[in-house]
N, C-alpha and C positions, 0 to 999 in steps of 0.2 A: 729298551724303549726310549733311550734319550738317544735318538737320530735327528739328527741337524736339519735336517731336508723337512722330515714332521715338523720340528719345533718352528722354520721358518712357513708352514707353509699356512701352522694355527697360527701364528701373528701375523701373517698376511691376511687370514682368513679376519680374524678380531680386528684389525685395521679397519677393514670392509664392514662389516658389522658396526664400528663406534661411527666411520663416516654415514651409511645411510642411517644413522639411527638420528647423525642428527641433521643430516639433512630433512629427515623425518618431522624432527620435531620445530625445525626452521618453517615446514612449510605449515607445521598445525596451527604456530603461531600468526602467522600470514593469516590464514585460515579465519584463529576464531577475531584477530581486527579485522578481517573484511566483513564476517557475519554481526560484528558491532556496531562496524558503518549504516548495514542494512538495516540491524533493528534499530538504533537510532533516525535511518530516515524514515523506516516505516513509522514508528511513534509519532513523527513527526507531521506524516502524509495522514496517515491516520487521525489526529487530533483537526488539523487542516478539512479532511473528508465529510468528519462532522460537522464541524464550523461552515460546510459548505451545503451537506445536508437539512439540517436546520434553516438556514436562508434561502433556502430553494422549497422548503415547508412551511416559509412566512410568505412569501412569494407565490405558491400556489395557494393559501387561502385568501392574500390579498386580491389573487383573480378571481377566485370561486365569491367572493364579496360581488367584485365587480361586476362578475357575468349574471349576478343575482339582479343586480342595482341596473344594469344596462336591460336586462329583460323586462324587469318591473316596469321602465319609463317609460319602453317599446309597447308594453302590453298596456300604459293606462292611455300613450298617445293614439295608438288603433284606436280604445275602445269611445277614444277623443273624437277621433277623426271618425269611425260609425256613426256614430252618434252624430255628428255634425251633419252629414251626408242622406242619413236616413231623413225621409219624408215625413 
């Protein structure tokens, strides 16, 4: 069982094996810093989203205010101008 040609051909073979392995683990690494970037920028876009949500729900009640306030003035100047017009 010690044949030269076997013994070179399992260290060729293990060669193969320790190089993808870590080419392997070359790319996991790549890997999980790429997926750190992403959740770093998502926390970021995230935290951002709210901050933008919020202002965009001061914003639509400062209109719902206004469209109250603009109707009310519309409605008391008609009932100004009826009034004035009636006989």
């Amino acid at each position: 069982m010690d044949d030269p040609f076997f013994g070179e051909k399992f260290d060729d073979f293990r060669v193969e094996v320790i190089d993808r392995l870590a080419r392997i683990e070359t790319q996991h690494a790549r890997m999980l810093d790429c997926l750190d970037r992403i959740n770093g920028t998502m926390d970021e876009h995230g935290e951002s989203l709210v901050e933008h949500e919020a202002r965009l729900a001061r914003i639509r009640g400062a209109a719902g205010i206004l469209a109250a306030l603009v109707a009310a003035a519309v409605s008391a100047f008609v009932a100004h101008l009826h009034v004035g017009i009636s006989p």
